[in-house]
VMD Tcl script that draws the C-alpha trace (Angstrom):
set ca {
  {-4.90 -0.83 -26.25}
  {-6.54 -4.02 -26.82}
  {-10.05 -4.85 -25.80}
  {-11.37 -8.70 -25.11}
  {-11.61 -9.09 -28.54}
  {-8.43 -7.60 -29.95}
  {-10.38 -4.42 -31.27}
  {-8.62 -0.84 -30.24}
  {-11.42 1.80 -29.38}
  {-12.09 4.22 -26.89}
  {-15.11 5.74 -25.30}
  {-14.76 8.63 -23.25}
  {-17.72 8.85 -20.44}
  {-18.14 12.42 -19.38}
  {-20.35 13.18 -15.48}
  {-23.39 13.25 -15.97}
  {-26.71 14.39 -13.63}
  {-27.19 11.29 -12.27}
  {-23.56 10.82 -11.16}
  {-24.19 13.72 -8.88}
  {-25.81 11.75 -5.89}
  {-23.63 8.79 -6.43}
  {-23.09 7.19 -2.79}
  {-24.01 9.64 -0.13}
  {-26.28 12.64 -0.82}
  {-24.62 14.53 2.20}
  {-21.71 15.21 1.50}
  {-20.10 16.18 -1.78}
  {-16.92 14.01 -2.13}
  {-15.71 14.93 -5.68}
  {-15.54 12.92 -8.60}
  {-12.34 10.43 -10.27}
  {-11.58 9.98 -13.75}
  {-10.17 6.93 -14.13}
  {-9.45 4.45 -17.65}
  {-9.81 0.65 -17.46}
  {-8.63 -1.66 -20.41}
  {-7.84 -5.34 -20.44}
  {-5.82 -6.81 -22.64}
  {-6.78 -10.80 -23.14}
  {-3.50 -11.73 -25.11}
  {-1.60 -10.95 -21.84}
  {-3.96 -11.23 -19.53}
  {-3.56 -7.92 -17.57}
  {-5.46 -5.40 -16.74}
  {-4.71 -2.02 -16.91}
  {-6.18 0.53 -14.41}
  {-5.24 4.24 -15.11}
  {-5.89 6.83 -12.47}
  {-6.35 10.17 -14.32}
  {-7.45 13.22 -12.36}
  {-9.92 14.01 -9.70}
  {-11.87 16.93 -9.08}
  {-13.68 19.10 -6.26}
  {-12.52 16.10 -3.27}
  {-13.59 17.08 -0.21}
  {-11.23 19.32 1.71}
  {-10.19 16.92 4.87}
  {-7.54 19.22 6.57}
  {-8.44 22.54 8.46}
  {-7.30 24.75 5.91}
  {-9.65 23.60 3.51}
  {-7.81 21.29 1.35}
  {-6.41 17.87 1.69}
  {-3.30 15.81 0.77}
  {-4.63 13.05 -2.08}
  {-3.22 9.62 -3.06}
  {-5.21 6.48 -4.87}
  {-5.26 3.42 -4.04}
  {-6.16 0.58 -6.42}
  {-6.74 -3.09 -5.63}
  {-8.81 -5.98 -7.00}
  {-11.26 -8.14 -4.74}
  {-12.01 -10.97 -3.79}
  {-8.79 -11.56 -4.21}
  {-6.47 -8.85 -3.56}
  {-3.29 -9.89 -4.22}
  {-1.86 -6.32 -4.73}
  {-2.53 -3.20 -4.06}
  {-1.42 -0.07 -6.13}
  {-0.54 3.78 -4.78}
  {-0.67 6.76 -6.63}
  {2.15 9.55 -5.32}
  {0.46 12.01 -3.39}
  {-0.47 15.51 -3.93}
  {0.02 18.17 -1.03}
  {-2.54 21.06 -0.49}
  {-4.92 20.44 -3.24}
  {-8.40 19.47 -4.55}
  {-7.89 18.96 -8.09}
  {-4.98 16.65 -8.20}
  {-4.23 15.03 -11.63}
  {-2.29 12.00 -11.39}
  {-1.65 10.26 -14.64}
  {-0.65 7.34 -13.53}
  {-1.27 3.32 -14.51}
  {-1.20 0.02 -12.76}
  {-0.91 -3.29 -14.56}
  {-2.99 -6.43 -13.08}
  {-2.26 -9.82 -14.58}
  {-5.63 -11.78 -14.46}
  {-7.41 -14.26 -16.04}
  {-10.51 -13.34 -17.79}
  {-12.67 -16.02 -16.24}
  {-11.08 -14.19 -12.73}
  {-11.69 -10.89 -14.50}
  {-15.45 -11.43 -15.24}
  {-16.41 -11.91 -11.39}
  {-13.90 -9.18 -10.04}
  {-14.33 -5.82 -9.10}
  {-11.89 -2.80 -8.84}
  {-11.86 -0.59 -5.85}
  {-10.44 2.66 -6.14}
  {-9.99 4.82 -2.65}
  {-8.67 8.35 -2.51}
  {-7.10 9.14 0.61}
  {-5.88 11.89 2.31}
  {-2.82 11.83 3.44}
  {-1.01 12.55 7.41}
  {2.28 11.63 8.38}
  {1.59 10.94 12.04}
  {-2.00 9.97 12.28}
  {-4.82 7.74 10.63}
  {-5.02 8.71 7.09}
  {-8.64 9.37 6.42}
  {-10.82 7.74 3.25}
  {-12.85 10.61 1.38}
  {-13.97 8.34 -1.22}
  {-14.16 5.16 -3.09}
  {-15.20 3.68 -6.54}
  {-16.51 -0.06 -6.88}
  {-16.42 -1.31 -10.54}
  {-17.80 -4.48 -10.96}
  {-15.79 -5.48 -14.11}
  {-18.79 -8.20 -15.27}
  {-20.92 -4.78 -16.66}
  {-17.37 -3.47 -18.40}
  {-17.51 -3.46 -22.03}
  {-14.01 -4.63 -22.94}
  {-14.43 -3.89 -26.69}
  {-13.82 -0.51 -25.35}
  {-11.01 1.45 -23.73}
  {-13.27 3.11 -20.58}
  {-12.18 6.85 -19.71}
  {-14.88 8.06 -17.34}
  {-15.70 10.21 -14.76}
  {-17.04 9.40 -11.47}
  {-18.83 10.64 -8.38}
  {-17.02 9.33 -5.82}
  {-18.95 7.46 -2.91}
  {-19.13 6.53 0.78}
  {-16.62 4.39 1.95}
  {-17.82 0.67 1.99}
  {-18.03 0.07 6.01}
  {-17.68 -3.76 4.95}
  {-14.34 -5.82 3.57}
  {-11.34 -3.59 3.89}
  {-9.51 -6.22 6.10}
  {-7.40 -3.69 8.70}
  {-3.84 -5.33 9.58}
  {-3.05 -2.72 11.98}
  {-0.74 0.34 11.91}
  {3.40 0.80 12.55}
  {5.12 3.56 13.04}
  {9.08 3.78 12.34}
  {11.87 6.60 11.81}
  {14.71 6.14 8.89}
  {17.48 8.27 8.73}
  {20.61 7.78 6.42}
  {24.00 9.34 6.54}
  {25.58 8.96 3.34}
  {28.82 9.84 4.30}
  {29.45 7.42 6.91}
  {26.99 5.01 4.81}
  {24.72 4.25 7.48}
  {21.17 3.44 7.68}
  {19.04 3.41 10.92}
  {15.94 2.09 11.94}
  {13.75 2.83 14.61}
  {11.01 0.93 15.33}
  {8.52 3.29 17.60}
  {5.20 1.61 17.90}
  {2.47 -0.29 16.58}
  {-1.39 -0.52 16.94}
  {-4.46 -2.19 16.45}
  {-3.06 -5.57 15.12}
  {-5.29 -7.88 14.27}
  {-6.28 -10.49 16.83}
  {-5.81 -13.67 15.18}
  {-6.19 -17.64 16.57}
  {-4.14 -20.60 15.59}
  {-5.75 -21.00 12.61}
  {-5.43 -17.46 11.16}
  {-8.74 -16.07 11.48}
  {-10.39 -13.23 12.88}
  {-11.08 -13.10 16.64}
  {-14.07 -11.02 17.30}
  {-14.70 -11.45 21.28}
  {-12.92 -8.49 23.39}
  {-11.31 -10.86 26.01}
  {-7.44 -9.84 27.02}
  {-5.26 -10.74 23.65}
  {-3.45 -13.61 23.73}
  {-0.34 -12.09 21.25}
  {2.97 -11.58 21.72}
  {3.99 -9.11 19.12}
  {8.15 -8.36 17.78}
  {9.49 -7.17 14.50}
  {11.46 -8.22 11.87}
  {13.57 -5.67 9.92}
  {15.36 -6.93 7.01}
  {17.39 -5.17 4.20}
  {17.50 -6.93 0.77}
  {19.72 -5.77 -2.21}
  {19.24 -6.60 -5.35}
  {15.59 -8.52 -4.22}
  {17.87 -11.19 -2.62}
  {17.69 -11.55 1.15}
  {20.82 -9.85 2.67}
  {20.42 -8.15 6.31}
  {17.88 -8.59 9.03}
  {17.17 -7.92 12.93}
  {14.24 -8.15 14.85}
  {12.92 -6.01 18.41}
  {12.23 -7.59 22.09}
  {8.80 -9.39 21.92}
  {5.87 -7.29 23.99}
  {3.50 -10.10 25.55}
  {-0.18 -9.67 25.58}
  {-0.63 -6.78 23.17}
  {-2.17 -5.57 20.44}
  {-0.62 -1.91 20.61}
  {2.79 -2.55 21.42}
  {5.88 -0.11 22.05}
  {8.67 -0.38 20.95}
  {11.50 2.68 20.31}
  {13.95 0.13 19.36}
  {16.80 1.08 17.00}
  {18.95 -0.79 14.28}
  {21.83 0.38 12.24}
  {23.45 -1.27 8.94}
  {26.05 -0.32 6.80}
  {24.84 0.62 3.32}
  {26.86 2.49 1.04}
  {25.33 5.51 -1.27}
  {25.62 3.09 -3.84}
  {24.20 0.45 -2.52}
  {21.01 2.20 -0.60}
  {20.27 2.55 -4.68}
  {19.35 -0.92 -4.60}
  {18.07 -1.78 -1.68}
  {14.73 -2.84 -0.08}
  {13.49 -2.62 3.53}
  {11.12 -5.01 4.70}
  {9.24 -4.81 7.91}
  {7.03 -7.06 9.42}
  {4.88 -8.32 12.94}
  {5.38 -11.37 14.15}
  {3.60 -13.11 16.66}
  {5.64 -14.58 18.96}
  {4.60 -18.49 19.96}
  {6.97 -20.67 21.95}
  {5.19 -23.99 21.49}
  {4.04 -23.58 17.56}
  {5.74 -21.75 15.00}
  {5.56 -17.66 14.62}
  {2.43 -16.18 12.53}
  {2.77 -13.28 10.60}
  {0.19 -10.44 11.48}
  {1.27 -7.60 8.73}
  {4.29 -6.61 6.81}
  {5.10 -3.53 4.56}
  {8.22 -2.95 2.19}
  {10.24 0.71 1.46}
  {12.91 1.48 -1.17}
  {13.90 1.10 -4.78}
  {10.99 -0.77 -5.84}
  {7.77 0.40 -3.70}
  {5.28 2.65 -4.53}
  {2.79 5.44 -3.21}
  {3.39 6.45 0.88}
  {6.37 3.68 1.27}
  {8.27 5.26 -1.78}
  {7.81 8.51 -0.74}
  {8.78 7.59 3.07}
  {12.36 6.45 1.28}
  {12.29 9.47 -0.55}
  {11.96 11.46 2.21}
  {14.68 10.11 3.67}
  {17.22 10.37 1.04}
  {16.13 13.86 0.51}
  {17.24 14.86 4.23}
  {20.30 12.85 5.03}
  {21.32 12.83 8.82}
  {17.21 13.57 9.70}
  {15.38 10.97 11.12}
  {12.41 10.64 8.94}
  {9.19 8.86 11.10}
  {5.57 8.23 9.31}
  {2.73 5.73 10.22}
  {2.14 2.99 7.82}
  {-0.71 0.37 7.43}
  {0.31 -3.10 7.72}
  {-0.73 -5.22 4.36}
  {-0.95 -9.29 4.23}
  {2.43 -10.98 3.92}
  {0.93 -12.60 0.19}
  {0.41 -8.61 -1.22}
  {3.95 -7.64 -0.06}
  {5.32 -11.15 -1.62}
  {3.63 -10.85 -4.54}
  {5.31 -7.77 -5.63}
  {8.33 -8.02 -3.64}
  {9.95 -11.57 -4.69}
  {13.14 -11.82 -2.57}
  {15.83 -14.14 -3.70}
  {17.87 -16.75 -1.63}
  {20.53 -14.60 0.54}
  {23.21 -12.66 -0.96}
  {26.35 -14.65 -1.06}
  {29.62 -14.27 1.15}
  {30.83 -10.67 1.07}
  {34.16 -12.21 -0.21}
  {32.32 -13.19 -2.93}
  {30.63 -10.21 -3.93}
  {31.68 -7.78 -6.24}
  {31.11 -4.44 -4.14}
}
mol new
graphics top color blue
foreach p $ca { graphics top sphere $p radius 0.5 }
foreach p [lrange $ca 0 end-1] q [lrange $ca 1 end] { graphics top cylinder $p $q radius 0.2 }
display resetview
């Protein structure tokens, strides 16, 4: 691997004493061993998520369900998932994430690494986090080191809201259907995008879009009722498409909140992709699915920022006419 200046070393950093009381002294949260190397010809960094070790058990039976994820700030425009490990405290992941980013960018970033644990149905709860300021990195090294992990910032982690859906596919009949349950705590934002903070009624008038791409280009979409004046709206709305076995090999489903405004135009409050090219609890949501055809399949997501899910989902123009199309 290549450092800042083209030289390829590696330093191994093993835990040390004074990792021990790294972030909160109360409660032991484990440690992550994690690699970081940039390479300047490209200009992408490389984050590799190793192992971790003694997390803190988060479920009653005294273990916990771990993922990573990995994102860069201030900008964060993408965020990476590990796959996630069931009943265990000692997961080891081996896995790597490519950034592309500047090295003037790179110099005033940091990387934030969270280990979750993981629930289907519910909130899925933080037991740790890493903040690497990459200014104090030296790049002429490859970085493989170990890591207390520590309390949760309580600042920054911008929260979109949650949605719940069920997917079930039949591949015989080559059907795919979506049911779109509920969503909660979506942001409350004004006409200009931001934040709003006071706890009067909320103005928003929440629906949602669910659109099927194949191949990345944009080919099938439908969207639910819209709830008025709502931040936790219901839903249990279902959608069918045709999608052959072959073709649910290729395909991508989008699904995003819209708030609904019949003067101005629609904002976006949140928006999440599944399929053939997502990662961490949305891949293994499709995988789920595929693995029990005919069962509907339902898990809680959290809604990202429509620029993260563009910027590593880049949908095409719409799919010609089928008469056109080769399948």
């Amino acid at each position: 691997m290549n450092g800042m200046n083209g030289k390829t070393t590696s330093a191994l950093v093993q835990p040390d004493v004074t990792d021990v009381d790294y972030g909160t002294a109360k409660k032991e949260r484990g440690k992550l061993l994690y690699s970081l190397d940039y390479s300047a010809a490209q200009s992408e960094l490389t984050v590799g998520i190793k192992q971790a070790n003694n997390l803190m058990a988060m479920d009653l039976g005294g273990t916990s369900d771990p993922y990573v994820k990995v994102y860069i700030i201030p900008d964060k425009i993408k965020t990476c998932e590990t796959k996630v490990f069931r009943h265990t405290l000692n997961p080891v992941f081996n896995e790597q994430f490519n950034f592309p980013i500047s090295k003037s960018t790179l110099l005033k970033s940091t990387v934030v690494m969270q280990v979750f644990d993981f629930n289907r149905f519910s909130k899925h709860n933080i037991i740790g986090e890493l903040r690497v300021e990459l200014c104090n990195v030296d790049w002429n090294h490859v970085i493989e080191e170990w890591k207390a992990l520590a309390e949760p910032a309580k600042f920054e982690e911008e929260n979109l809201g949650e949605i719940c859906f069920s997917l079930r596919y039949v591949p015989t009949a080559g059907k795919l259907t979506v049911v779109i349950l509920e969503a909660k705590n979506l942001k409350n934002m004004d006409i200009t995008g931001n934040s709003v903070t006071d706890t009067l009624t909320p103005e928003r008038n929440p629906y949602v879009k669910v659109q099927l791409a194949l191949d990345k280009r944009k080919w099938r979409k439908r969207k639910t009722s819209v709830k008025r004046n709502t931040l936790n709206p219901y839903y249990n709305e279902s959608f069918t498409f045709d999608v052959s076995f072959e073709q649910i090999q290729r395909v991508n489903l989008v699904i995003s909140v819209w708030d609904h405004d019949a003067v101005t135009r629609n904002d976006p409050m949140g928006k999440i992709f599944l399929g053939c090219d997502a990662s961490g609890n949305q891949l293994r949501h499709w995988a789920d699915m595929l693995s029990n055809p005919r069962r509907p399949i339902a898990q809680w997501h959290n809604l990202l920022s429509a620029q993260q899910v563009n910027s590593t989902l880049t949908l095409k123009k719409r799919i010609p006419l089928a008469s056109r199309m080769p399948f």
